[in-house]
N, C-alpha and C positions, 0 to 999 in steps of 0.2 A: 736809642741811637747813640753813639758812641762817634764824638767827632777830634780829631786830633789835629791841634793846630799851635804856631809858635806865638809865644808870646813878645812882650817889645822887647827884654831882655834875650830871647834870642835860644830860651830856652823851650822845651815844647812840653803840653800838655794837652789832658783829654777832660772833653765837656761827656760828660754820663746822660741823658737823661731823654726824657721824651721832646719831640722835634715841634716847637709850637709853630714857625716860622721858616721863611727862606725865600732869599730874591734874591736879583743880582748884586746888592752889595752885603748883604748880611744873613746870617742862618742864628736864628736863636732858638737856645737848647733850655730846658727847666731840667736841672737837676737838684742835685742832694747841695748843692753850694749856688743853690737860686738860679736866678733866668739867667742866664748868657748870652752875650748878644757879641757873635764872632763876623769879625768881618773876612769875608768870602777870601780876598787876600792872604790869609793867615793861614788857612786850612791847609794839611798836611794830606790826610785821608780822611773818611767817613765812613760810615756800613750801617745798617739795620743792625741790632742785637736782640735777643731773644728777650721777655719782662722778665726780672727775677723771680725766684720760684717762692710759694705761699709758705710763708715762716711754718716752721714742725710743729707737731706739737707736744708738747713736753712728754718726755719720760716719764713713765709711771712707777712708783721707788715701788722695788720686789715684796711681794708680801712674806711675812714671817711667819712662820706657825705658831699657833694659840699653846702655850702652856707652859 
């Protein structure tokens, strides 16, 4: 979940992360910058976001021929 909300400075930002909570005065989000705990006031937008996808896996370096 991705929730975008203003800060006290007046500035806005986004909470990233999976949605532990939500009432009517607050919605708390765990992301990559810990739990957050935003109050319902502040909220700008929200939406469901897709999980990020399963890290690659690494490149295999090209083989060279023998000789």
């Amino acid at each position: 979940m991705v929730v975008r909300y203003i800060l006290p400075t007046g500035q806005a930002t986004d909470a990233l992360g999976e949605l532990l909570s939500a009432d009517a005065a607050t919605v708390v989000v765990d992301g990559k910058r810990g739990v957050e705990r935003i109050p319902r006031g502040a909220i700008i937008a929200a939406k469901e976001v897709p999980p990020p996808p399963a890290p690659r896996r690494p490149r295999e370096a090209p083989s060279t021929p023998a000789g």
